[in-house]
Backbone as numpy.savetxt, mean C-alpha at the origin, in Angstrom:
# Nx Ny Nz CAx CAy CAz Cx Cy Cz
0.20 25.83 -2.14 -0.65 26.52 -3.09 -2.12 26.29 -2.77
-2.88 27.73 -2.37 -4.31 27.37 -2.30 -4.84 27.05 -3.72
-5.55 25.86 -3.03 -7.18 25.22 -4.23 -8.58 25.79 -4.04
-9.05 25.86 -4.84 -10.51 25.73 -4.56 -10.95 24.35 -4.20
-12.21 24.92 -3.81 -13.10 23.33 -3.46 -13.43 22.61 -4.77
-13.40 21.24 -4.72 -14.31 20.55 -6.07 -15.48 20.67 -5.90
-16.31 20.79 -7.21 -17.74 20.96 -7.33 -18.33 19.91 -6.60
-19.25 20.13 -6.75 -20.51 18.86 -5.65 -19.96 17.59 -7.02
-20.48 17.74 -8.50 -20.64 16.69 -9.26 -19.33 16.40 -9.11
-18.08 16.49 -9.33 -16.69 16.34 -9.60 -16.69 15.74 -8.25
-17.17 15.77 -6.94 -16.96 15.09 -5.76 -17.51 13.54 -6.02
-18.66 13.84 -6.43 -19.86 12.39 -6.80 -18.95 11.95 -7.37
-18.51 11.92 -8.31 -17.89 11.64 -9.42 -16.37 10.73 -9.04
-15.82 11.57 -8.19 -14.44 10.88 -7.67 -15.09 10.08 -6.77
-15.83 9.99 -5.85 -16.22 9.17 -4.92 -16.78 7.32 -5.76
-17.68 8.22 -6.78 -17.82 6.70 -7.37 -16.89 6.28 -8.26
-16.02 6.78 -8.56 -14.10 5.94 -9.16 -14.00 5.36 -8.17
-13.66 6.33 -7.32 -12.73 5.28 -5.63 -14.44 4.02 -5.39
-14.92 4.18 -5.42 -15.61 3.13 -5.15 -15.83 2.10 -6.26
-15.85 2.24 -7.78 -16.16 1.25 -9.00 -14.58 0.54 -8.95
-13.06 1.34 -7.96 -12.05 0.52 -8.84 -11.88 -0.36 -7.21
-12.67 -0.06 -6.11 -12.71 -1.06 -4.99 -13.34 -2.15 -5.57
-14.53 -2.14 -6.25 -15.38 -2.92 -6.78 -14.63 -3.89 -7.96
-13.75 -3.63 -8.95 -12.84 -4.30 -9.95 -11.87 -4.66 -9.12
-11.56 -4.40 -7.62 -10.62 -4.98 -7.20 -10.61 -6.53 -6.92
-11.69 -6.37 -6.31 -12.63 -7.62 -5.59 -12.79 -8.58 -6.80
-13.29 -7.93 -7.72 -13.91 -9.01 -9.23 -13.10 -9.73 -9.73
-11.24 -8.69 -9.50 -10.39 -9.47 -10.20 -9.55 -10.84 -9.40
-10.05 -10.49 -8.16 -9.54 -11.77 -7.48 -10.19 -13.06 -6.80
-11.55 -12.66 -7.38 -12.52 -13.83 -6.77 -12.61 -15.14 -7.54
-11.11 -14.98 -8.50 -11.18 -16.58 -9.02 -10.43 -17.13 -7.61
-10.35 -18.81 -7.93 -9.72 -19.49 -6.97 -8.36 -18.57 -6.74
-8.35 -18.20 -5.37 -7.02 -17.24 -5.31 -6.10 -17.98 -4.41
-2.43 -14.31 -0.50 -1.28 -14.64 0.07 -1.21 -12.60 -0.25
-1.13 -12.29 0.20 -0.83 -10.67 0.62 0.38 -10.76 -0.52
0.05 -9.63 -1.81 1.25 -9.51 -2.30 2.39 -8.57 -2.27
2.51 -7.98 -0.84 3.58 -7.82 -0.07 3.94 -6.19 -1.46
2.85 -5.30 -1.36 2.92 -4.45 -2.37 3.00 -2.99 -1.18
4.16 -2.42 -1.26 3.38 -1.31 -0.11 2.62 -0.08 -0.96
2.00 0.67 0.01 1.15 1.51 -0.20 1.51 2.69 0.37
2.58 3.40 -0.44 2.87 4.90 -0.07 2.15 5.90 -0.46
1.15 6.13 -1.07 0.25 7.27 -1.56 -0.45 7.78 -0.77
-1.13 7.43 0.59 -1.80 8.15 1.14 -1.04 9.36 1.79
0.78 9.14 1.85 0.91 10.63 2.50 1.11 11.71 1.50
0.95 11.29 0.23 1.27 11.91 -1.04 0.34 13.61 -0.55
-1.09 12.96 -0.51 -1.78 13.79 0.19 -1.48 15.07 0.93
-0.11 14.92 1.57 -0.12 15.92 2.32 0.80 16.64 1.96
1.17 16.69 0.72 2.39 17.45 -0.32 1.53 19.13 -0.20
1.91 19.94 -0.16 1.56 21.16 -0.55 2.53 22.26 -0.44
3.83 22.14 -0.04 4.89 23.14 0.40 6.23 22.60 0.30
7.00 23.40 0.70 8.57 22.73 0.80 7.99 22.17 2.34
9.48 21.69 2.34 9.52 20.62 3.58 9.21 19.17 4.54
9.53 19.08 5.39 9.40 17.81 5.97 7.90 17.11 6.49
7.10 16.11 6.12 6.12 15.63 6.48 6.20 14.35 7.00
5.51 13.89 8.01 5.48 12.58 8.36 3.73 12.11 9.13
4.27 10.58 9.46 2.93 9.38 9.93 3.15 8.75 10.74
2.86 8.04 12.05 3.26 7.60 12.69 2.07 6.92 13.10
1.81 5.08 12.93 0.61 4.57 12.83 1.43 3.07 13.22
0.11 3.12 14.24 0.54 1.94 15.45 -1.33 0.97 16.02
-1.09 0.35 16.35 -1.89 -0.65 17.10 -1.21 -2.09 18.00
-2.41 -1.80 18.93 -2.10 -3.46 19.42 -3.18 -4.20 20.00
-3.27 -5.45 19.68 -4.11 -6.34 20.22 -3.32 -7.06 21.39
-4.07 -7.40 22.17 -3.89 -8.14 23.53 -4.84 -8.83 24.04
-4.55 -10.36 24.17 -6.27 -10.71 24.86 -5.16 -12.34 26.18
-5.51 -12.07 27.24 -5.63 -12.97 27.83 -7.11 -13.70 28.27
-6.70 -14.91 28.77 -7.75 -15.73 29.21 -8.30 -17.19 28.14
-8.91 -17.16 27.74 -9.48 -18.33 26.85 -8.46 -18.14 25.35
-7.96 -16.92 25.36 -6.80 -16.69 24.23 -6.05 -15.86 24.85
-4.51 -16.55 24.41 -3.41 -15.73 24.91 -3.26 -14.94 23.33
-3.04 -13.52 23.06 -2.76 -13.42 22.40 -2.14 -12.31 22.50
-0.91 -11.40 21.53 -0.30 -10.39 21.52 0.02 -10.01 20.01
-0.83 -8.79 19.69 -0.11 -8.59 17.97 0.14 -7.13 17.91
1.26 -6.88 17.48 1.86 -5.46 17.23 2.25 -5.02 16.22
1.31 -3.85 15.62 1.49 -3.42 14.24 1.89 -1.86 14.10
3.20 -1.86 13.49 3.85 -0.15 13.63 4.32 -0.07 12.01
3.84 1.60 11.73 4.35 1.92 10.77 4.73 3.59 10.71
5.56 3.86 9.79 6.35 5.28 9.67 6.47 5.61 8.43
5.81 6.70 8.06 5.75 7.10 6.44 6.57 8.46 6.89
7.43 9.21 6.21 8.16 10.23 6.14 8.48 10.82 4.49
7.96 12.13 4.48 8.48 12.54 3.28 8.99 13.73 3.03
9.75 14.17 2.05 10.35 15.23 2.09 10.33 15.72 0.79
9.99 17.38 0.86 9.80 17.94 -0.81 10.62 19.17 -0.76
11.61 19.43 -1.89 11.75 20.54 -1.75 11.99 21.23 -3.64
11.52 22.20 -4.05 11.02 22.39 -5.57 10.34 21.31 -6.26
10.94 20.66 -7.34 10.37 19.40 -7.86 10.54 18.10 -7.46
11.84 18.26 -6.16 11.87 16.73 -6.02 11.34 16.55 -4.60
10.88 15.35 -4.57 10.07 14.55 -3.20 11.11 13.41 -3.06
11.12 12.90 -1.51 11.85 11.48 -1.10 10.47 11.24 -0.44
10.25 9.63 -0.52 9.16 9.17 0.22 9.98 8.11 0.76
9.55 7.84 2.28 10.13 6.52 2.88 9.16 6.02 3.60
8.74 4.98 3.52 8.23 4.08 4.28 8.46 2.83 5.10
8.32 2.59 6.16 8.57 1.38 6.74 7.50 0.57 7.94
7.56 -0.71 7.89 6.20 -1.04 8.40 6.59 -2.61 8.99
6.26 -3.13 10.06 6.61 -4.38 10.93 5.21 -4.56 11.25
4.87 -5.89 11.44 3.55 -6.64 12.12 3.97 -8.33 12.78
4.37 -8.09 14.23 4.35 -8.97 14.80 3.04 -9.59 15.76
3.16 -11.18 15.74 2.01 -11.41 16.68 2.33 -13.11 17.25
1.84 -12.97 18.64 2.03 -14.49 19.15 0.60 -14.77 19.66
0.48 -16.16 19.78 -0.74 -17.00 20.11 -0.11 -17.91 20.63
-0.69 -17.88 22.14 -0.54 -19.51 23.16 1.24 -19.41 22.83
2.23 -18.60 23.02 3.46 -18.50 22.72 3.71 -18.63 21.23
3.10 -19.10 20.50 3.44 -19.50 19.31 3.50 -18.40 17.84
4.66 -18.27 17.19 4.49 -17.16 16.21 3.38 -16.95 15.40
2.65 -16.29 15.13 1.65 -16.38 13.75 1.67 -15.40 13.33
2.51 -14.32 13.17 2.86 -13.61 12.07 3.70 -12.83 12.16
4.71 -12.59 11.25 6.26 -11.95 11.27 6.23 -11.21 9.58
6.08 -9.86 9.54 6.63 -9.76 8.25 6.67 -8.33 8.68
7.96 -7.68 7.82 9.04 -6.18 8.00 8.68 -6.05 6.52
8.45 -4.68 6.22 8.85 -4.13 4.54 9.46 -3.02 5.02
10.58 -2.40 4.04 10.59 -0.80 3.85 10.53 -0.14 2.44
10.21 0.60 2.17 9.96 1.28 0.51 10.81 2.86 0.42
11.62 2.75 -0.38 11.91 4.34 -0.68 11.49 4.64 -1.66
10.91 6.02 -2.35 10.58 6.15 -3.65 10.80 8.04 -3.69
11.39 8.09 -5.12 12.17 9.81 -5.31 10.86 10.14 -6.72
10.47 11.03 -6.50 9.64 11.59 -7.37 10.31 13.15 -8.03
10.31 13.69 -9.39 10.63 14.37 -9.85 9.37 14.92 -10.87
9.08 16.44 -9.97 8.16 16.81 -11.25 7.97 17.43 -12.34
8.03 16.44 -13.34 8.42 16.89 -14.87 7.20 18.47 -15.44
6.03 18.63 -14.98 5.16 18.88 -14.96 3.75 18.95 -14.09
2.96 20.01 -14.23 1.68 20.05 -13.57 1.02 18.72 -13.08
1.31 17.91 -14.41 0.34 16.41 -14.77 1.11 15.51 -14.68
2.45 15.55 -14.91 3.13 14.22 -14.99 4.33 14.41 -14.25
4.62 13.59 -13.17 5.51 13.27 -12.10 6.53 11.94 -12.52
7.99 12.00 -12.72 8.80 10.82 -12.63 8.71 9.94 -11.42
8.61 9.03 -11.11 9.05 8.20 -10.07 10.28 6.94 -10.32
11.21 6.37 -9.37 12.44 5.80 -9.05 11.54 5.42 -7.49
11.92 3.77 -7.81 11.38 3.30 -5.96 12.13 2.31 -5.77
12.23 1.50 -4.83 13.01 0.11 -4.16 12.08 -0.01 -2.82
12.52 -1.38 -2.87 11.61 -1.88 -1.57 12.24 -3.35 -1.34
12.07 -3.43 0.09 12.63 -4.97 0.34 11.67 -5.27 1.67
11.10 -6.56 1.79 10.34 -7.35 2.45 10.73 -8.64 2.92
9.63 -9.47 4.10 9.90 -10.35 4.16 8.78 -10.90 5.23
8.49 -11.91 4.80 7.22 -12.46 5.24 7.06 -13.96 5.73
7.36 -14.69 6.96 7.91 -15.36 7.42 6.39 -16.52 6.87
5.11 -16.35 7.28 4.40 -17.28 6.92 3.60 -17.07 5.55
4.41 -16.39 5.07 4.44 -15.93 3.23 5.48 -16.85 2.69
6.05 -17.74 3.29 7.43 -18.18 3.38 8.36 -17.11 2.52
8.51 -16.36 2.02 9.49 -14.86 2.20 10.70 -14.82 2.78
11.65 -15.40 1.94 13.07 -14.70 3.56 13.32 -13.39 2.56
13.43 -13.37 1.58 13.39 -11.92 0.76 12.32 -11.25 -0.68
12.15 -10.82 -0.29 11.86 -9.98 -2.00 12.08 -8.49 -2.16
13.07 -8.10 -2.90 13.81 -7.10 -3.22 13.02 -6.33 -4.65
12.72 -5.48 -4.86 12.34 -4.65 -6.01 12.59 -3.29 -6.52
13.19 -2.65 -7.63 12.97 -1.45 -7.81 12.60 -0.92 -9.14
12.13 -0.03 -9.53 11.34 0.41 -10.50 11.01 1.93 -10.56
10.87 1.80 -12.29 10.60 3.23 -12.33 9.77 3.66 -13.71
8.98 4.98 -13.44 8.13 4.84 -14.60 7.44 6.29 -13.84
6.04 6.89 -14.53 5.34 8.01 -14.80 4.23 7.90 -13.98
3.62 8.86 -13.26 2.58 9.29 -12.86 1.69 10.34 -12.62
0.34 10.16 -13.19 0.08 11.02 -13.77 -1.14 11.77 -12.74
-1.04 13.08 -12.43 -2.19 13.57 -11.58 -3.23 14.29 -12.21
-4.07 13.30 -12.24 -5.70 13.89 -12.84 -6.26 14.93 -12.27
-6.72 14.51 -10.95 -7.12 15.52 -10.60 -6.10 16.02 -8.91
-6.17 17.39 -8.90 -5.30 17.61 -7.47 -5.85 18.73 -6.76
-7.19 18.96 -5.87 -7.41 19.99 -4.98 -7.27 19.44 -3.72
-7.71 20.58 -2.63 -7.59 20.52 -1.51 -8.41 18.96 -0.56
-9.34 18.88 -1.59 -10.05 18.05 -0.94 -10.63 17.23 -1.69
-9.69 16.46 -3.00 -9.75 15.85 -3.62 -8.56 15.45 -4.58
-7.94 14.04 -4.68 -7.06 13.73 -5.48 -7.37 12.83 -6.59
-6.62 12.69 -7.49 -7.02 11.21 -8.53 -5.67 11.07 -9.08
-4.96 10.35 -9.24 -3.49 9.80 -9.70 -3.56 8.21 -10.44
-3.02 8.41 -11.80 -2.63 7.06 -12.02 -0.86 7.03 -12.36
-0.99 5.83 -12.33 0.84 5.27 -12.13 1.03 3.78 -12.99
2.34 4.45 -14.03 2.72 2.74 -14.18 4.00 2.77 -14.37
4.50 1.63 -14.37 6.27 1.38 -14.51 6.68 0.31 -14.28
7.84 -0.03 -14.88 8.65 -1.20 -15.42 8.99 -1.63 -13.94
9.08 -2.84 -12.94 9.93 -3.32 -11.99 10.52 -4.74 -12.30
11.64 -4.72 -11.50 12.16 -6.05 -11.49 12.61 -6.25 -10.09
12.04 -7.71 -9.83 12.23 -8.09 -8.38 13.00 -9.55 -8.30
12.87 -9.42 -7.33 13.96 -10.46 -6.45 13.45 -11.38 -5.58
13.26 -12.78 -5.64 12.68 -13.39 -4.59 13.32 -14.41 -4.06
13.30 -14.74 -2.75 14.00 -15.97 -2.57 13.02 -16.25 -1.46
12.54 -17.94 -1.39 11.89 -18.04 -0.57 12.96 -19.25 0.15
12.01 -19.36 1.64 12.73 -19.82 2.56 13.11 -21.33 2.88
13.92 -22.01 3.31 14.11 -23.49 3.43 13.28 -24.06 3.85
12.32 -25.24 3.39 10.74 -26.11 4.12 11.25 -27.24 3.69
10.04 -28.07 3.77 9.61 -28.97 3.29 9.20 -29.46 1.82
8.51 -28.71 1.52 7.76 -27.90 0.43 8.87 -28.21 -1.13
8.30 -28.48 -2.31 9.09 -28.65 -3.21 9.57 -27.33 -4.20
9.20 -26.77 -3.67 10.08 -25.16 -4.24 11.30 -24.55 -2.80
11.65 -25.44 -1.89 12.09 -24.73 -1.11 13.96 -24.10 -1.37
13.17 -22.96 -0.81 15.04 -22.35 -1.03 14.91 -21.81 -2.62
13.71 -21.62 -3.35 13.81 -20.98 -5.05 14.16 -19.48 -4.61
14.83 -19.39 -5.84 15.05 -17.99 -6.18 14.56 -17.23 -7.43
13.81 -16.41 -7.54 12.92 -16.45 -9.34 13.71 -14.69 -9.30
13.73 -14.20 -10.45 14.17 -12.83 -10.77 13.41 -12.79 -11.54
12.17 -11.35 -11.91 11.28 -11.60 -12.44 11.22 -9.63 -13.29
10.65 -9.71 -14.24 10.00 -8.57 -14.35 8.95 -8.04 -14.52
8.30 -7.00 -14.22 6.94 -6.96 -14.09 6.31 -5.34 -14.65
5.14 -5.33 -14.99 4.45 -4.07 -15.11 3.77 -3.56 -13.82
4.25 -2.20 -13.14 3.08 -1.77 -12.17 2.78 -0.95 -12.06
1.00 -0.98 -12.56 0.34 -0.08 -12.45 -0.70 0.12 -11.24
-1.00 1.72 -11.15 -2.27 1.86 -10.23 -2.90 3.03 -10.04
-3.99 2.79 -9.31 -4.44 4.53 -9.34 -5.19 4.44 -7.86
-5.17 5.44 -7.48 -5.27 6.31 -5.88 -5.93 7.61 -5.99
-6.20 7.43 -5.20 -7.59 8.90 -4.96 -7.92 9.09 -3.78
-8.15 10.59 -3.11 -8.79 10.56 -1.72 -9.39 11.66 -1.88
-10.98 11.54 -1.21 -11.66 12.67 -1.13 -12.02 12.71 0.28
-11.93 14.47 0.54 -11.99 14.60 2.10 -13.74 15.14 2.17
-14.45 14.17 2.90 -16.02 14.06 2.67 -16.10 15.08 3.39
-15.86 15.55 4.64 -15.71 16.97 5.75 -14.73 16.84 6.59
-14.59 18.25 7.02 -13.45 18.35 8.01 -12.86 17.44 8.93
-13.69 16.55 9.05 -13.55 15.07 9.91 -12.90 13.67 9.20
-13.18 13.76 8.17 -13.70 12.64 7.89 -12.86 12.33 6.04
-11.72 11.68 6.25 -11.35 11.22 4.37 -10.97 9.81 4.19
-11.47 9.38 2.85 -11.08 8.24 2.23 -10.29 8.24 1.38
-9.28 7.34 1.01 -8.32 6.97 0.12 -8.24 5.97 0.29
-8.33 5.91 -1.55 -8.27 4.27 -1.90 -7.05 3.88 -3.00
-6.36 3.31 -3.18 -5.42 2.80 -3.89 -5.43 1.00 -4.20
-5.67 0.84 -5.66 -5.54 -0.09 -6.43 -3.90 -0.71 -6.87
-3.29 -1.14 -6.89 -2.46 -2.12 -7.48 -2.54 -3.03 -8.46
-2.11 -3.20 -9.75 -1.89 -4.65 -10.39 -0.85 -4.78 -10.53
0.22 -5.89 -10.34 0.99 -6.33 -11.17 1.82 -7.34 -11.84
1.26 -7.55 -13.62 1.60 -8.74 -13.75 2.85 -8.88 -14.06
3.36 -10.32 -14.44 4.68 -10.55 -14.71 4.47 -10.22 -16.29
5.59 -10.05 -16.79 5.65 -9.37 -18.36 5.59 -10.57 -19.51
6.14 -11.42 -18.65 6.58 -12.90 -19.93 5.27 -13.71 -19.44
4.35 -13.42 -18.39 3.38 -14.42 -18.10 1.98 -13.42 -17.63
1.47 -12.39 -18.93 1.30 -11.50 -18.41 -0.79 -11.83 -17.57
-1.36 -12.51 -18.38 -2.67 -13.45 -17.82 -2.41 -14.36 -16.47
-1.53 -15.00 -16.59 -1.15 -15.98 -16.02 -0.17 -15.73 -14.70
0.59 -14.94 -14.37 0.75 -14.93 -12.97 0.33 -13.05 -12.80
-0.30 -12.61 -11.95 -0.91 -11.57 -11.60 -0.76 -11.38 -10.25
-0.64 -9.79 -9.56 -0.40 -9.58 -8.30 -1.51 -8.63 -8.05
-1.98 -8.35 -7.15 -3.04 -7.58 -6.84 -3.35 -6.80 -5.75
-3.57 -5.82 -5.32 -3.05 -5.31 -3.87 -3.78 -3.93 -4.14
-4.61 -4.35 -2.70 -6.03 -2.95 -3.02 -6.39 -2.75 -1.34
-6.23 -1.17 -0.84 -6.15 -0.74 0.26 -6.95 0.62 0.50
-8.26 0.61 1.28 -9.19 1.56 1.64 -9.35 2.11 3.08
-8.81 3.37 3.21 -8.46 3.75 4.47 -9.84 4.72 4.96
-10.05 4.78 6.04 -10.99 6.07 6.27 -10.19 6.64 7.85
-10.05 7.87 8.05 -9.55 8.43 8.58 -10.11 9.58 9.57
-10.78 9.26 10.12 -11.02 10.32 10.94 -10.56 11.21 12.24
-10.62 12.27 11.69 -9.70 13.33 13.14 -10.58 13.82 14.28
-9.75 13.33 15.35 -10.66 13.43 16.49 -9.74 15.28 17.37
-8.16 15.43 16.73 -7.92 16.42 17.47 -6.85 16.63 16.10
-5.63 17.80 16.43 -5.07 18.10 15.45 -4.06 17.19 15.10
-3.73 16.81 13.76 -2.77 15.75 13.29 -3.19 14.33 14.41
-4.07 13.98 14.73 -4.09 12.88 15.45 -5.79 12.16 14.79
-5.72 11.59 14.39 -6.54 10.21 13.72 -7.16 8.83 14.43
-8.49 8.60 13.88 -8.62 7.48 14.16 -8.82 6.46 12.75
-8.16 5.51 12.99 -8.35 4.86 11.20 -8.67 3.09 11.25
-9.42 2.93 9.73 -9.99 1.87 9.70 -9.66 1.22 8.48
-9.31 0.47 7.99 -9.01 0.23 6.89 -9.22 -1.18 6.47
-9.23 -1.67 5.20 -9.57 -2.76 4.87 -8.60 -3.10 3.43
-7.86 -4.00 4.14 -6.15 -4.68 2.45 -6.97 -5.34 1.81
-6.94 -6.26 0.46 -6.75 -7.30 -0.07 -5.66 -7.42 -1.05
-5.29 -8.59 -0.90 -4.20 -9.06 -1.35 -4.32 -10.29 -1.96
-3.81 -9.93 -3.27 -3.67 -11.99 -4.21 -2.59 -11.85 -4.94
-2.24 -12.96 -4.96 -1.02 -13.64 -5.50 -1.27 -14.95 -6.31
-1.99 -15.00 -8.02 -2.00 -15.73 -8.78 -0.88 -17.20 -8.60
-0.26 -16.77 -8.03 1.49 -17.89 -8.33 2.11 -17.66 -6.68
1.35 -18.08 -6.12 1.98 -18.06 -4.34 2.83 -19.23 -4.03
3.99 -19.30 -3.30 4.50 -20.33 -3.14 3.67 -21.79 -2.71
4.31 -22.71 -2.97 3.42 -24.04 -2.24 3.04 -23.62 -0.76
1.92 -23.84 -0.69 1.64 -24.12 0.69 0.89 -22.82 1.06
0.92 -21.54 0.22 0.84 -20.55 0.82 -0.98 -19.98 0.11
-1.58 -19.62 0.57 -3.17 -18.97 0.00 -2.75 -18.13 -0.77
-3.42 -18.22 -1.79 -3.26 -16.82 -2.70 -4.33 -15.44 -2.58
-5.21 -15.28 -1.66 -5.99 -14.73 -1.33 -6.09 -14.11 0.36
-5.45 -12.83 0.59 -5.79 -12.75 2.07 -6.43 -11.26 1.96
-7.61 -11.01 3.19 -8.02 -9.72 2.92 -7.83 -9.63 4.77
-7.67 -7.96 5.32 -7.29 -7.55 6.45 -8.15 -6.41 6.49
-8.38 -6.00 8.02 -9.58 -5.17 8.86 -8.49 -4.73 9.52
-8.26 -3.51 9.63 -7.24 -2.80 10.76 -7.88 -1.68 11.45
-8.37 -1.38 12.36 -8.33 -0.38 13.65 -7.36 0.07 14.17
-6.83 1.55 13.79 -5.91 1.75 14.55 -5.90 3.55 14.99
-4.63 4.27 15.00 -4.52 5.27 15.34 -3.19 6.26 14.68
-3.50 7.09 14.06 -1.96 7.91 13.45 -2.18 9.27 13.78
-0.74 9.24 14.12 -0.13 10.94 14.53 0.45 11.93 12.96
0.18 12.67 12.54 1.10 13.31 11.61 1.90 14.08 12.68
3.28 14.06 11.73 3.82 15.51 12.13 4.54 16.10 10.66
């Protein structure tokens, strides 16, 4: 379905949301604060406009010999599929890396999520996801959930979406040292968020997506947080260059583990 363009002010306007809820992202985690292992399927939401099959294909690698041995490999695959009101979204995403032989980072997620649209404005969602994060100590966390989302605004070259819903997850962390080792917690939680992307010119779009989510019985007191700003620029057709910047906190991280990690990614994605 063709859109019109958004007005100049309605552009200003979304640009400084996506930028005031980057700004509350940051605020809410700069108490004493571990990646909370939240994925981020909305940016291919974006490319909904018809029946049929859409996909992402987003990769990097670092390599450095000499004064550092190093090797890190980061691949991911977003795929979605629409046909009348219903959408399948799948995601899946691996980040391996060694130093001087030695592991320093291992963690796999995949996410499915089925959207049904009740309306213009309000979309059902149903999701699951399972992870695992080796120096997250992580051997699992399992989740699925479901709840409403709502599209504020939706043109060609501008989105705004908020989202919330009931989840319950699954954790088991891994055998250590450590005096929680081998726990298993079953938890339930509220998660909400909101996402937006405005395409500044033909070159050139941002999308930003916010995350909270707390636990329901501890709702101040353990908090998850997970906030991801992409910029995207096209250098040829369906082919990208991208930059992005995670943060991630985890109020209640296992022993041993930071509750605070933020990430810089350079990389490259194909649509098809």
């Amino acid at each position: 379905m063709s859109r019109s363009p958004l007005p100049r002010s309605a552009r200003r306007g979304l640009a400084a949301l996506l930028a005031l809820t980057g700004l509350f992202t940051v605020a809410a985690v700069t108490a004493p604060a571990a990646r909370a292992q939240i994925v981020n399927t909305q940016p291919l939401l974006s490319k909904v406009g018809g029946e049929g099959f859409v996909g992402e294909l987003g990769g990097s690698v670092d390599w450095r010999t000499g004064n550092v041995e190093l090797l890190r490999l980061i691949g991911s695959l977003l795929m979605l599929y629409k046909t009348g009101d219903h959408t399948v979204i799948w995601s899946s995403s691996g980040d391996y890396g060694t130093k001087s032989g030695d592991e320093f980072i291992a963690r796999v997620f995949s996410h499915v999520r089925y959207q049904y649209g009740v309306s213009d404005l309000v979309t059902w969602e149903v999701f699951g996801q399972a992870s695992s994060a080796k120096f997250r100590r992580l051997t699992l966390r399992a989740l699925i959930g479901t709840g409403p989302r709502w599209d504020v605004v939706r043109e060609d070259d501008g989105t705004l979406s908020l989202g919330t819903a009931y989840m319950f997850e699954h954790e088991v962390l891994n055998d250590s040292d450590f005096a929680d080792s081998g726990r298993t917690d079953d938890n339930h939680r509220l998660s909400v968020y909101v996402t937006g992307r405005l395409a500044v010119d033909d070159r050139l779009t941002v999308i930003h997506t916010t995350y909270l989510q707390p636990r329901v019985d501890a709702f101040t007191s353990d908090l998850r947080v997970y906030s991801i700003t992409n910029l995207a620029i096209s250098v040829a057709k369906e082919l990208a260059l991208t930059l992005g910047f995670e943060l991630g906190y985890d109020s209640e991280p296992p022993v041993g583990v930071d509750d605070l990690d933020t990430t810089l990614t350079f990389g490259i994605s194909w649509g098809f």
